[in-house]
py3Dmol code that shows the C-alpha trace and the ligand (Angstrom):
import py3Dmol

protein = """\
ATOM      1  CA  UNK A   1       0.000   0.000   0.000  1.00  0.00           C
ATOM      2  CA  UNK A   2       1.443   2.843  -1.151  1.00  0.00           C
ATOM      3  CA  UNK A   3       1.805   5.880   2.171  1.00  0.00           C
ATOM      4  CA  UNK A   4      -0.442   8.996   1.301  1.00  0.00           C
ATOM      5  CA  UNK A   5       1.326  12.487   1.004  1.00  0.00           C
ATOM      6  CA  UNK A   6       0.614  14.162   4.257  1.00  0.00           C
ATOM      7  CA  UNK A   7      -1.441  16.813   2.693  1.00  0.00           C
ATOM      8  CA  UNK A   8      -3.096  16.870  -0.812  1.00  0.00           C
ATOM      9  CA  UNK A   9      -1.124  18.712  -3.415  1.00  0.00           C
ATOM     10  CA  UNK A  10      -2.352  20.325  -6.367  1.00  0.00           C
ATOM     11  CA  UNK A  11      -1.067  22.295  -9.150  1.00  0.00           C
ATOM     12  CA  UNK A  12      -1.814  25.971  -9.735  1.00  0.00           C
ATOM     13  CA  UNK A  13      -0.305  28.278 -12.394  1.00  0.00           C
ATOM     14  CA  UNK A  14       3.009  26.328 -12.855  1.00  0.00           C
ATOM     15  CA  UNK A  15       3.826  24.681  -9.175  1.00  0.00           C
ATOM     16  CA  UNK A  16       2.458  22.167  -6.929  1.00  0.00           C
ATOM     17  CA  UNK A  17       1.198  23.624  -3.787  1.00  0.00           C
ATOM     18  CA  UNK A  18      -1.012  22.981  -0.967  1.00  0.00           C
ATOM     19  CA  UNK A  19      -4.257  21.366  -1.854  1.00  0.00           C
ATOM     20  CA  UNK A  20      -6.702  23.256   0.727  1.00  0.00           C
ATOM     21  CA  UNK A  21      -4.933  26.943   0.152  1.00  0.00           C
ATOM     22  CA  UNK A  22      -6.013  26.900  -3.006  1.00  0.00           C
ATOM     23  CA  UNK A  23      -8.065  30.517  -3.368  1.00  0.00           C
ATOM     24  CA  UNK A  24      -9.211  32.220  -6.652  1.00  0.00           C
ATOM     25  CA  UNK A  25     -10.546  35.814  -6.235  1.00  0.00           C
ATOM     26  CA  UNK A  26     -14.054  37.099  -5.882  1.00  0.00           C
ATOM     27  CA  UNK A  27     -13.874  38.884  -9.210  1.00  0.00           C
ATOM     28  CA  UNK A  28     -13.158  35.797 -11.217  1.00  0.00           C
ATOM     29  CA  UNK A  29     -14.622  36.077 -14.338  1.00  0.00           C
ATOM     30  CA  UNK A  30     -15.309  32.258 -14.744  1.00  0.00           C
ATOM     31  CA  UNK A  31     -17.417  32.633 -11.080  1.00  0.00           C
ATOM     32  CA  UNK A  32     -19.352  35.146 -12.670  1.00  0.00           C
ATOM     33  CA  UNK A  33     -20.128  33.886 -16.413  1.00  0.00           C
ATOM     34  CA  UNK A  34     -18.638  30.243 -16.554  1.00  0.00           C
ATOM     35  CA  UNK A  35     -15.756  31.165 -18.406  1.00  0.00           C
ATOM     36  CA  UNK A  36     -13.644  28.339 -17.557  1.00  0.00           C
ATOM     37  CA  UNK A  37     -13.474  24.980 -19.000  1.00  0.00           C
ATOM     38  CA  UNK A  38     -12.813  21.458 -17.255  1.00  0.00           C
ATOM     39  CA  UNK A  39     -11.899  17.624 -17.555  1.00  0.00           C
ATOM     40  CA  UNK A  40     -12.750  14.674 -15.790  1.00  0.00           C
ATOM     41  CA  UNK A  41      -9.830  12.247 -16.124  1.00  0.00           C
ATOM     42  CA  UNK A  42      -8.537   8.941 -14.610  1.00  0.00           C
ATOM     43  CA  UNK A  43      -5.907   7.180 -13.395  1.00  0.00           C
ATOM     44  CA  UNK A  44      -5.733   3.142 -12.809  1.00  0.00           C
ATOM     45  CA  UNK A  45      -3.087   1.420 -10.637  1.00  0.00           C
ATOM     46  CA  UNK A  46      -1.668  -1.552 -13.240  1.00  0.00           C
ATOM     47  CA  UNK A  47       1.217  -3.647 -13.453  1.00  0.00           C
ATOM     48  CA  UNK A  48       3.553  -1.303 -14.051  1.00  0.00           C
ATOM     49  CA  UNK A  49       2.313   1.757 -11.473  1.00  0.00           C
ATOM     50  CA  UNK A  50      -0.287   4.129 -11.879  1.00  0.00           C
ATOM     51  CA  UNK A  51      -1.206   5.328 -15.270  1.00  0.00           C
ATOM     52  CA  UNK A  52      -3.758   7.497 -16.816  1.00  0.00           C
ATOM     53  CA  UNK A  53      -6.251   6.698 -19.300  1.00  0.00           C
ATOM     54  CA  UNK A  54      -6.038   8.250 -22.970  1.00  0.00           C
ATOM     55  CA  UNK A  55      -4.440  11.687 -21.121  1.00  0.00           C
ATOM     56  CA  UNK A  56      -3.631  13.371 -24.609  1.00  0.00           C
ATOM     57  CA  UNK A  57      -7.648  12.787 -25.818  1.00  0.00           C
ATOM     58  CA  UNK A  58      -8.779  14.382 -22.349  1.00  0.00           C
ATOM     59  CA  UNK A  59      -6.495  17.239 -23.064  1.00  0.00           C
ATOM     60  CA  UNK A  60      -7.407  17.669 -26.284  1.00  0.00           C
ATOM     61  CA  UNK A  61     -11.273  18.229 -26.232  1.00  0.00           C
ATOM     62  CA  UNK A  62      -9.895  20.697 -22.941  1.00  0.00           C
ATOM     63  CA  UNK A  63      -7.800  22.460 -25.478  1.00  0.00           C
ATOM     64  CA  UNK A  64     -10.613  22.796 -28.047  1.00  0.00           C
ATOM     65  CA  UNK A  65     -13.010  23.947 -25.204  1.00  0.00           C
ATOM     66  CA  UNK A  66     -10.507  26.661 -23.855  1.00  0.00           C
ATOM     67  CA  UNK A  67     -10.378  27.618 -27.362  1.00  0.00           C
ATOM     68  CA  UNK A  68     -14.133  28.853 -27.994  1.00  0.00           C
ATOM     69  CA  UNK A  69     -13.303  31.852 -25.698  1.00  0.00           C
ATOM     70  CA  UNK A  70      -9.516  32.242 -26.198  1.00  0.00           C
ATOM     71  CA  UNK A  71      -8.554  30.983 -22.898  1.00  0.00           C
ATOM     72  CA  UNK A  72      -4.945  30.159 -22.976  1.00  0.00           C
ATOM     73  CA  UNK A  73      -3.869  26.134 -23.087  1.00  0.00           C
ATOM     74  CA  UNK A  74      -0.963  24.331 -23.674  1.00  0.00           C
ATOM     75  CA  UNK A  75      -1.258  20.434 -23.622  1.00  0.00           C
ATOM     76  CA  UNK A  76       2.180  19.800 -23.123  1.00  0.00           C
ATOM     77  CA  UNK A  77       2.245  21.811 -19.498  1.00  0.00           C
ATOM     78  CA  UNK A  78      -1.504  20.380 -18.738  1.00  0.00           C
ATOM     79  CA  UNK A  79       0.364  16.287 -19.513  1.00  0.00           C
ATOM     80  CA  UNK A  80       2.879  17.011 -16.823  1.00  0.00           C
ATOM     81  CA  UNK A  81       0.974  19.292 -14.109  1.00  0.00           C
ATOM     82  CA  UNK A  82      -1.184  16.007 -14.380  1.00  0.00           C
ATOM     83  CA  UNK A  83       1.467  13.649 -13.725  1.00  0.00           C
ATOM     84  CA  UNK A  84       3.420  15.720 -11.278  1.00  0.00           C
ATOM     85  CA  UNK A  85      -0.065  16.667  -9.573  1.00  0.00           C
ATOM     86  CA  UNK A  86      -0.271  12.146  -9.659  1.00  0.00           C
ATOM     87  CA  UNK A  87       3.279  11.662  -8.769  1.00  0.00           C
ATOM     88  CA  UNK A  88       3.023  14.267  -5.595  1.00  0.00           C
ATOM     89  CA  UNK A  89      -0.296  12.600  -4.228  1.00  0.00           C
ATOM     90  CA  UNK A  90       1.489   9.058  -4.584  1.00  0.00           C
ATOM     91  CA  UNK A  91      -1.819   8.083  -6.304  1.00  0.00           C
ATOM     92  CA  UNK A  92      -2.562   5.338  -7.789  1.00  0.00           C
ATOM     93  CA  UNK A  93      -6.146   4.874  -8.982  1.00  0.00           C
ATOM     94  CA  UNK A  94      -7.330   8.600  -8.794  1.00  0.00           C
ATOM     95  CA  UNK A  95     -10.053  11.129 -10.288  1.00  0.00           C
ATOM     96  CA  UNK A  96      -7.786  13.822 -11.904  1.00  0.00           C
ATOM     97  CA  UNK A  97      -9.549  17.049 -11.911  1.00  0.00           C
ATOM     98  CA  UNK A  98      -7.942  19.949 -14.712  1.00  0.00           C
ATOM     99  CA  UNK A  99      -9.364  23.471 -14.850  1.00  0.00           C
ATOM    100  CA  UNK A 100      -8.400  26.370 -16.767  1.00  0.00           C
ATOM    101  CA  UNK A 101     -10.740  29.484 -16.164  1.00  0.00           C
ATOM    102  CA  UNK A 102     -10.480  33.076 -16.883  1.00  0.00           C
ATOM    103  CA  UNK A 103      -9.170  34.977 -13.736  1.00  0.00           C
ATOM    104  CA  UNK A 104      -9.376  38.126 -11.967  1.00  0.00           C
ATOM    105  CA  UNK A 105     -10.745  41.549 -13.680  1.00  0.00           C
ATOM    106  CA  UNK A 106     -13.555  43.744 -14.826  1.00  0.00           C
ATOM    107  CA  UNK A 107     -17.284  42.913 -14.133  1.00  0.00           C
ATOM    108  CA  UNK A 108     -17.302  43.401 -18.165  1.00  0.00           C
ATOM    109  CA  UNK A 109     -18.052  39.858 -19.681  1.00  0.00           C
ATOM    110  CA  UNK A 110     -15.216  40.372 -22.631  1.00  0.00           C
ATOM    111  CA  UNK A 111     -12.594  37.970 -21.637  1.00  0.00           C
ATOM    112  CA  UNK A 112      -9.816  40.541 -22.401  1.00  0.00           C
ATOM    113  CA  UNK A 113      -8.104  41.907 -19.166  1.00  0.00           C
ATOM    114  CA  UNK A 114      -8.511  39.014 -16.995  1.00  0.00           C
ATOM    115  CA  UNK A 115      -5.989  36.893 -15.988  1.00  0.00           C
ATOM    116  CA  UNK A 116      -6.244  33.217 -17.176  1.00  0.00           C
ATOM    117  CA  UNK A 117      -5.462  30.365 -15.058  1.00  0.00           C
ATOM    118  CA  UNK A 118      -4.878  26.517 -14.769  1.00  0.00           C
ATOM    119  CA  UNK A 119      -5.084  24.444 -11.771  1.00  0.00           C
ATOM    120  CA  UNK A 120      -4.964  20.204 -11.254  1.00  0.00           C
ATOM    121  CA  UNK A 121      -6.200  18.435  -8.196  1.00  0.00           C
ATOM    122  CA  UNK A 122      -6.555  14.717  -8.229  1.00  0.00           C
ATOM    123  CA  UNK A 123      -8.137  12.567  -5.567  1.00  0.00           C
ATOM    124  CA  UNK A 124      -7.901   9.321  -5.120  1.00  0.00           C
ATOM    125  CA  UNK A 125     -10.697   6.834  -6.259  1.00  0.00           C
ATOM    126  CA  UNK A 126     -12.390   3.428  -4.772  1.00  0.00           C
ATOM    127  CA  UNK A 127     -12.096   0.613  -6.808  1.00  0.00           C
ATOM    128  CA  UNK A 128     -15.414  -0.699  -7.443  1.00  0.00           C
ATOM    129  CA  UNK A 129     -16.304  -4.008  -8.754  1.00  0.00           C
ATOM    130  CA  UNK A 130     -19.954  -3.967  -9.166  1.00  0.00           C
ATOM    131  CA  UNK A 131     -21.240  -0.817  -9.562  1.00  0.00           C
ATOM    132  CA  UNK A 132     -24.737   0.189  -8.698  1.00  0.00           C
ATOM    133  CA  UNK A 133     -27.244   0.127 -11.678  1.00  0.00           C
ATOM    134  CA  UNK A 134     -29.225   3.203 -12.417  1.00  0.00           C
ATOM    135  CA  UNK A 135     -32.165   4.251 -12.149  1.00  0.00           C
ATOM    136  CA  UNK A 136     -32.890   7.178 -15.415  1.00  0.00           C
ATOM    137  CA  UNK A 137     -35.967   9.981 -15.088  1.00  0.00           C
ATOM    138  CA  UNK A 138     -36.696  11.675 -18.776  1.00  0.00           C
ATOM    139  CA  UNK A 139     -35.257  14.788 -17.892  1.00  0.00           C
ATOM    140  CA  UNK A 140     -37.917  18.143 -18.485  1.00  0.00           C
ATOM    141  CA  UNK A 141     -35.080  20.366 -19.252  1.00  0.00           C
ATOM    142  CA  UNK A 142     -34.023  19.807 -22.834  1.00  0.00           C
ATOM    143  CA  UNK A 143     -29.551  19.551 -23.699  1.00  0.00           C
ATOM    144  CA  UNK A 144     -27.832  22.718 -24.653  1.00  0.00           C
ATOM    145  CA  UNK A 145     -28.333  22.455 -28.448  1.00  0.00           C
ATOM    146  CA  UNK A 146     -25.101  22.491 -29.883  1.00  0.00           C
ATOM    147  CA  UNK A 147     -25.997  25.482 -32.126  1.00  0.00           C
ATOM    148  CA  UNK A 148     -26.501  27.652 -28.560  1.00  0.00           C
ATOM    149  CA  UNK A 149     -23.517  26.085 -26.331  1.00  0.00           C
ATOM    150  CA  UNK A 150     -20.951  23.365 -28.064  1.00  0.00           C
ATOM    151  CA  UNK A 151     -20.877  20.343 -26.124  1.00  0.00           C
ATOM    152  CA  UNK A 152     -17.214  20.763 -24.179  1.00  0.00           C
ATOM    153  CA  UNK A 153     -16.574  20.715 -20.885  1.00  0.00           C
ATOM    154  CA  UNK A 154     -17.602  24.262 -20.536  1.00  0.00           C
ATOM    155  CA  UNK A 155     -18.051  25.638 -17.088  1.00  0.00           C
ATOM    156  CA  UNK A 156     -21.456  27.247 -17.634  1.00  0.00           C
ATOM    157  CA  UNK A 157     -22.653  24.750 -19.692  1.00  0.00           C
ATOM    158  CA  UNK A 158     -22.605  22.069 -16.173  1.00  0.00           C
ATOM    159  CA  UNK A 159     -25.399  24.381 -15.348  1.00  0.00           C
ATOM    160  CA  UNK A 160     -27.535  22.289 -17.562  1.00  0.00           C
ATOM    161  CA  UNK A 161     -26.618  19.096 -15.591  1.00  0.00           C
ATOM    162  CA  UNK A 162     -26.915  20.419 -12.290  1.00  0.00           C
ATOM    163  CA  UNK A 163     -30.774  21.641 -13.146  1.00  0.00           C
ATOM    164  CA  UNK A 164     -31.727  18.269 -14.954  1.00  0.00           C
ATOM    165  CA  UNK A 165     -30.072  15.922 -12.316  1.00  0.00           C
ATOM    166  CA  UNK A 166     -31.708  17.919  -9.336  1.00  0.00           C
ATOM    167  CA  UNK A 167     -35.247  17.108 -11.339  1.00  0.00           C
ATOM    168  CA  UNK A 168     -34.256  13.589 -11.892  1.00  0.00           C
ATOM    169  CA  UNK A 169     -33.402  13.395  -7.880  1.00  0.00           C
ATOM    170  CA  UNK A 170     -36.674  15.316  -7.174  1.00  0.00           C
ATOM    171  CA  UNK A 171     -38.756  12.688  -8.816  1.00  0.00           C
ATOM    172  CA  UNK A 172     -37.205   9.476  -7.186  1.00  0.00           C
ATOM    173  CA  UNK A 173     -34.134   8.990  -9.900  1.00  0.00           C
ATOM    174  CA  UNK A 174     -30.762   8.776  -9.746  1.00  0.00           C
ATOM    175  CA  UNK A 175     -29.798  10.225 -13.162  1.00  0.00           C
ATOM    176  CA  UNK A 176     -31.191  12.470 -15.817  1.00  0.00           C
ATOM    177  CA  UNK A 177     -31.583  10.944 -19.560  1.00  0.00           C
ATOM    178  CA  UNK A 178     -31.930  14.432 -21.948  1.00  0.00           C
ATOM    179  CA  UNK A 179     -34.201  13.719 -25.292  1.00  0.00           C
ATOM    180  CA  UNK A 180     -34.457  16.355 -27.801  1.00  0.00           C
ATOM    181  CA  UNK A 181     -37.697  17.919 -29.096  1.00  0.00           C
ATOM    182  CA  UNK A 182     -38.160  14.959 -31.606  1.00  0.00           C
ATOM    183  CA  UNK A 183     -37.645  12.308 -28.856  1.00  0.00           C
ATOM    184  CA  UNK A 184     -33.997  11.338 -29.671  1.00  0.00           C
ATOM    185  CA  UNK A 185     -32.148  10.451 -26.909  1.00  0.00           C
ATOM    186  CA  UNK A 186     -29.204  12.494 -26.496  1.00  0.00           C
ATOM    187  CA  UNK A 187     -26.873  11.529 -23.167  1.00  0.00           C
ATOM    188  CA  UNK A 188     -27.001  11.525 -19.584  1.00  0.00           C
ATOM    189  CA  UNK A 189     -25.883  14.650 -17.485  1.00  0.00           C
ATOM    190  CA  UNK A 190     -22.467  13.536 -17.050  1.00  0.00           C
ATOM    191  CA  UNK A 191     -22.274   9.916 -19.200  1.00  0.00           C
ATOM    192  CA  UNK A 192     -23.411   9.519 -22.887  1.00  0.00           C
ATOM    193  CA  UNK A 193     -25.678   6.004 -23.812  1.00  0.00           C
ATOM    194  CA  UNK A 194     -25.845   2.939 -25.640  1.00  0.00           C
ATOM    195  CA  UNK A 195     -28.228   0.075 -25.737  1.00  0.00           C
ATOM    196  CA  UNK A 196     -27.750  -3.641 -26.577  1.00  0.00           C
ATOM    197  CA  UNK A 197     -30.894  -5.071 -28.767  1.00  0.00           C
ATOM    198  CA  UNK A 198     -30.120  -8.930 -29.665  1.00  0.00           C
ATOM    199  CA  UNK A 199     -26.877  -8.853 -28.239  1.00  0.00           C
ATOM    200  CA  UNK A 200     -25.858  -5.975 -31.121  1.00  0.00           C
ATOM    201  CA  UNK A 201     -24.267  -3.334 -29.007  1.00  0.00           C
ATOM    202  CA  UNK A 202     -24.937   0.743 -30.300  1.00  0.00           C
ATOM    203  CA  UNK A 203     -23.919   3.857 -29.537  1.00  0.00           C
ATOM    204  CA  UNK A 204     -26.343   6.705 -28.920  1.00  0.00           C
ATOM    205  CA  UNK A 205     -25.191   9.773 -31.432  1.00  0.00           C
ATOM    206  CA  UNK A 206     -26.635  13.242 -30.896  1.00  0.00           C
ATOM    207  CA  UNK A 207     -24.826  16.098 -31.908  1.00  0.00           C
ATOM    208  CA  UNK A 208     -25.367  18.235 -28.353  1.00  0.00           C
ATOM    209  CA  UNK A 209     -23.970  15.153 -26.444  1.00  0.00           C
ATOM    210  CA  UNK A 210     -20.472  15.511 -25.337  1.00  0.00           C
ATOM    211  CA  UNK A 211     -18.094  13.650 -27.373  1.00  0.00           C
ATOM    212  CA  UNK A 212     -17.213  10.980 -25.059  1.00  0.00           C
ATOM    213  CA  UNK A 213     -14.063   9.560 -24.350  1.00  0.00           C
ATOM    214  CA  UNK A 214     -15.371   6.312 -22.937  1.00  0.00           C
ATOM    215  CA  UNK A 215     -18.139   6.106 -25.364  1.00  0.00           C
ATOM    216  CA  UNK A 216     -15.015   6.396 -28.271  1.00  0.00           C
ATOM    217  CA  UNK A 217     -13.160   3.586 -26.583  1.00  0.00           C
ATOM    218  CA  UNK A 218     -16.142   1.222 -26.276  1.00  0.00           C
ATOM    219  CA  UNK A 219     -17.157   1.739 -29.721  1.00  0.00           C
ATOM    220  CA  UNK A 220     -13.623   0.552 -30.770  1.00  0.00           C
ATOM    221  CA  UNK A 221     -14.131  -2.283 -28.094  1.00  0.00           C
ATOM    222  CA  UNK A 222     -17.102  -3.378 -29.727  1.00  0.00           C
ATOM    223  CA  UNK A 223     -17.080  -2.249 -33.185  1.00  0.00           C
ATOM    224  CA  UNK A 224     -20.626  -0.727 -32.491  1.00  0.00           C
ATOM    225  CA  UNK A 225     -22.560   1.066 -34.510  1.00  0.00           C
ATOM    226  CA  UNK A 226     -23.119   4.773 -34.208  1.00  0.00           C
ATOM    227  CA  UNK A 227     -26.538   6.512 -34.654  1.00  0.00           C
ATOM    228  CA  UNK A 228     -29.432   8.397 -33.466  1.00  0.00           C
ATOM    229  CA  UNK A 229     -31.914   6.802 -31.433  1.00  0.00           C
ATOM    230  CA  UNK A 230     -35.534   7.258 -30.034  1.00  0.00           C
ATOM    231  CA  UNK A 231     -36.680   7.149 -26.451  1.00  0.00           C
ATOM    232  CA  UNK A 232     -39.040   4.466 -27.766  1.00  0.00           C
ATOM    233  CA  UNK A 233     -36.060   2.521 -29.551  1.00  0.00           C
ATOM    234  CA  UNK A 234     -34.009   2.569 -26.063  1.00  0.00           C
ATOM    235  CA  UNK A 235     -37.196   1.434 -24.185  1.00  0.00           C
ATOM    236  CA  UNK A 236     -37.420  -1.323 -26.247  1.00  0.00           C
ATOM    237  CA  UNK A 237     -34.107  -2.520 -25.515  1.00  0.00           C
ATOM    238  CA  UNK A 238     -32.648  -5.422 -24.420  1.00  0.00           C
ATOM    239  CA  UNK A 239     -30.040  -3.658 -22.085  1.00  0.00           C
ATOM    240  CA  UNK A 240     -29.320   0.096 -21.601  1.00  0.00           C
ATOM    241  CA  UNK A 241     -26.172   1.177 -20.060  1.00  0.00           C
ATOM    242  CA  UNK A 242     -24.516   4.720 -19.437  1.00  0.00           C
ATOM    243  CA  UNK A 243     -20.367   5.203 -19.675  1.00  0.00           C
ATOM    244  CA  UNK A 244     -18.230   8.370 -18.997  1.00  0.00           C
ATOM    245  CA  UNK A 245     -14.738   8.574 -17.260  1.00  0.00           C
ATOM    246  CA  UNK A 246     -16.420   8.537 -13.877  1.00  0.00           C
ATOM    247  CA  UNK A 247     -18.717   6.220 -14.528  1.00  0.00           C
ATOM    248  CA  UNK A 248     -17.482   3.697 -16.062  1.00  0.00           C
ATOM    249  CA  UNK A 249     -19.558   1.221 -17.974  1.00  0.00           C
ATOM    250  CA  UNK A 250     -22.686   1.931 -16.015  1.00  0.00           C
ATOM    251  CA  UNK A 251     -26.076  -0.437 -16.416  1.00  0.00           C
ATOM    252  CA  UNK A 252     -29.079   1.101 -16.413  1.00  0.00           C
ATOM    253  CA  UNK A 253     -32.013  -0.414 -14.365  1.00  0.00           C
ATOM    254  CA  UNK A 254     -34.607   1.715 -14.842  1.00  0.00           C
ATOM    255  CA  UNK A 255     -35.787   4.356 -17.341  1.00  0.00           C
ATOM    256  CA  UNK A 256     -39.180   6.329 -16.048  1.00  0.00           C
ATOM    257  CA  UNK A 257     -41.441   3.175 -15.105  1.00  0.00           C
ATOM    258  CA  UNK A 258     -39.590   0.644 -18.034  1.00  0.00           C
ATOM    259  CA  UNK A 259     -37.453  -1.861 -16.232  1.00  0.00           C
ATOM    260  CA  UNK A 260     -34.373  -3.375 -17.197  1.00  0.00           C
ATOM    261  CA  UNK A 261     -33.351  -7.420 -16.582  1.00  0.00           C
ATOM    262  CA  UNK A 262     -30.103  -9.133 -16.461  1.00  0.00           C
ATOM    263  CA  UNK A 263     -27.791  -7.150 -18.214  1.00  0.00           C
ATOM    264  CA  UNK A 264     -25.518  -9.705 -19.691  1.00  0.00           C
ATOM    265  CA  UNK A 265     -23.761  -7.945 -22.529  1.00  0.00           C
ATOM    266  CA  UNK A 266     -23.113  -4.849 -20.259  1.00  0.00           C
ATOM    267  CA  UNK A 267     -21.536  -6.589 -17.824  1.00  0.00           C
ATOM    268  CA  UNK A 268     -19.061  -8.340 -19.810  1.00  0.00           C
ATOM    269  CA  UNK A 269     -18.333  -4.361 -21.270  1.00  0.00           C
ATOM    270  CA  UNK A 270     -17.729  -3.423 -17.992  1.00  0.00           C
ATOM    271  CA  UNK A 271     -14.971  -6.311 -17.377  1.00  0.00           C
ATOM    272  CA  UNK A 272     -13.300  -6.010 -20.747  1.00  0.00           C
ATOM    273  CA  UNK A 273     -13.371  -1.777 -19.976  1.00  0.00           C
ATOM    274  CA  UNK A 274     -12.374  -2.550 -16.372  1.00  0.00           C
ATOM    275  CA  UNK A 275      -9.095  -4.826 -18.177  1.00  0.00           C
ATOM    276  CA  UNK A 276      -8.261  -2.286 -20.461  1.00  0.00           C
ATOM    277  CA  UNK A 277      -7.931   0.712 -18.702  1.00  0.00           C
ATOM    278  CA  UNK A 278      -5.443  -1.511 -16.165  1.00  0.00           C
ATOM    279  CA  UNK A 279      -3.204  -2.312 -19.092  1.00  0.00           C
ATOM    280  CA  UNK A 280      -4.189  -5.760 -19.004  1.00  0.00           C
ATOM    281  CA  UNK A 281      -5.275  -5.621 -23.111  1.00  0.00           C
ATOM    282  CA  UNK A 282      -2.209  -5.499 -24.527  1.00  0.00           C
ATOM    283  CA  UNK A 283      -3.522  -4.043 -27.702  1.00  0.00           C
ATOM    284  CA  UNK A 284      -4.893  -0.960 -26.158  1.00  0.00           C
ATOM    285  CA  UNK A 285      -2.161  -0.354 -23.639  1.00  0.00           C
ATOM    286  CA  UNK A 286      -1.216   2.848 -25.913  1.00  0.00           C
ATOM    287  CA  UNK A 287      -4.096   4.503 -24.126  1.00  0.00           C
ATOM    288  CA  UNK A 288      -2.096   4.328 -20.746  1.00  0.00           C
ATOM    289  CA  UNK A 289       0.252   7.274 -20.072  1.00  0.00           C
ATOM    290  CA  UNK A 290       2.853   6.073 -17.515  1.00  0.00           C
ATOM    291  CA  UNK A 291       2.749   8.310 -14.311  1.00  0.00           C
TER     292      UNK A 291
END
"""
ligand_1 = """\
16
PMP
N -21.467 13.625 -21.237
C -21.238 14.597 -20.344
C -22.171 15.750 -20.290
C -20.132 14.525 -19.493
O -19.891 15.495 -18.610
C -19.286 13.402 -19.562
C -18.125 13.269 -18.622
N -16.991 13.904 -19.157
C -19.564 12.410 -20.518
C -20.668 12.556 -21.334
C -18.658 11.237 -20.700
O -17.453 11.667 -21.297
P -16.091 10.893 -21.026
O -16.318 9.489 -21.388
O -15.124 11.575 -21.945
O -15.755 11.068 -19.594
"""
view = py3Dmol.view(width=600, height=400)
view.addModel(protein, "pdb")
view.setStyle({"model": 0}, {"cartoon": {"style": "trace"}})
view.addModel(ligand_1, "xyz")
view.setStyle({"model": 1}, {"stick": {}})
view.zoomTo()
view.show()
């Protein structure tokens, strides 16, 4: 068992410092009009020490966020505050936690003036074998269409999650599932879908879902097919499940008052994801970045 570092460290505009002194300022533009964009990253202890999971696609879709508003990011620096952030905290399986916002300034929204910033805290993560299965409510609020927010790990855009999931949790759920205005399903508030339907595995495409990182690897996985489905098509499913960085290869039990069986297929997804993010596929251990 690896000993902890006595107090968390994080990373904040070019060194590692103390975890719980981090402090932005009261004028912060991103506080004031979600200026600031965000990833959700992990690490996985494996044979060979901790590694992260496909680090330079996280940073990527960060770098093409931070660039919608000209916020400053370079994914070279962001690769090691990560691993020296990882490497500090002794981690090992972890939740690594990048965000670069616009800073101190003007009450003025033009981004212009304020100071931009980039910070990295990680914590560490349980490993959990069987994870719980959820339980989805049609969410009320509809996704930020793509055409009026691009789905990216935008700061303001969370605001969108954080009304539909409070709804869900309102009603007795444990998770939000957005449709559009045509009843296509579009993701989850933090995980996008798929659904299994005679043991053929697809992948739920909607073009205000975030571009998943998970959702990309299990489609290579499984070689599934890619498309736009109906709330009716996923109630009619053999197996619905829910993946994202956090959450894994989630199954769904329950969408609304349609319940879900054994979930077979889903489970053995969640094994074979489970392998290869430990490095134990050896043809997808390119997706590990040594810590
Ligand atoms: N959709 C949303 C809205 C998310 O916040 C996330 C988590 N980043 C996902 C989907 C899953 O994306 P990923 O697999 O890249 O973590």
């Amino acid at each position: 068992e690896a000993a902890h570092a006595a107090k968390p460290v994080a990373w904040f505009d070019g060194a590692l410092v103390e975890g719980d002194t981090l402090q932005a300022g009261l004028t912060t533009h991103a506080l004031h009009y979600g200026s600031g964009v965000f990833e959700g990253i992990r690490a996985y202890a494996t044979e060979t020490g901790a590694a992260v999971f496909r680090l330079p696609e996280h940073l990527e879709r960060m770098r093409r966020g931070a660039g919608m508003f000209a916020l400053p990011f370079d994914p070279a620096l962001a690769t090691e505050a990560v691993l020296a952030t990882l490497r500090a905290n002794r981690h090992r399986d972890a939740y690594i936690r990048p965000l670069a916002w616009f800073g101190e300034g003007s009450f003025g929204l033009d981004v212009e003036g304020h100071v931009p910033h980039m910070m990295v805290a990680t914590t560490a993560t349980q490993v959990h074998l069987n994870g719980t299965r959820a339980r989805l409510g049609v969410s009320r609020w509809r996704r930020n269409p793509a055409d009026s927010l691009p789905p990216l790990k935008l700061c303001g855009g969370y605001v969108n999650s954080i009304l539909a999931k409070r709804e869900a949790k309102a009603r007795g759920f444990d998770e939000a599932l957005f449709t559009d205005r045509d009843g296509n399903v579009v993701e989850c508030t933090g995980a996008n879908v798929f659904l299994v339907k005679d043991g053929r595995v697809t992948a739920v495409e909607h073009r205000d879902a975030l571009p998943g990182i998970t959702r990309d690897t299990l489609i290579e996985l499984t070689g599934a097919q890619s498309r736009a489905v109906t709330l009716a098509e996923l109630l009619d499913a053999d197996e619905v499940f829910a993946c994202g960085t956090a959450a894994e290869v989630a199954p769904v039990a329950q969408i609304e008052d349609r319940e879900y069986g054994d979930n077979p297929v889903t489970r053995e997804l969640q094994a074979l994801y489970g392998r290869v993010v430990r490095g134990q596929e050896a043809a997808h251990r390119h997706w590990l970045t040594e810590v």
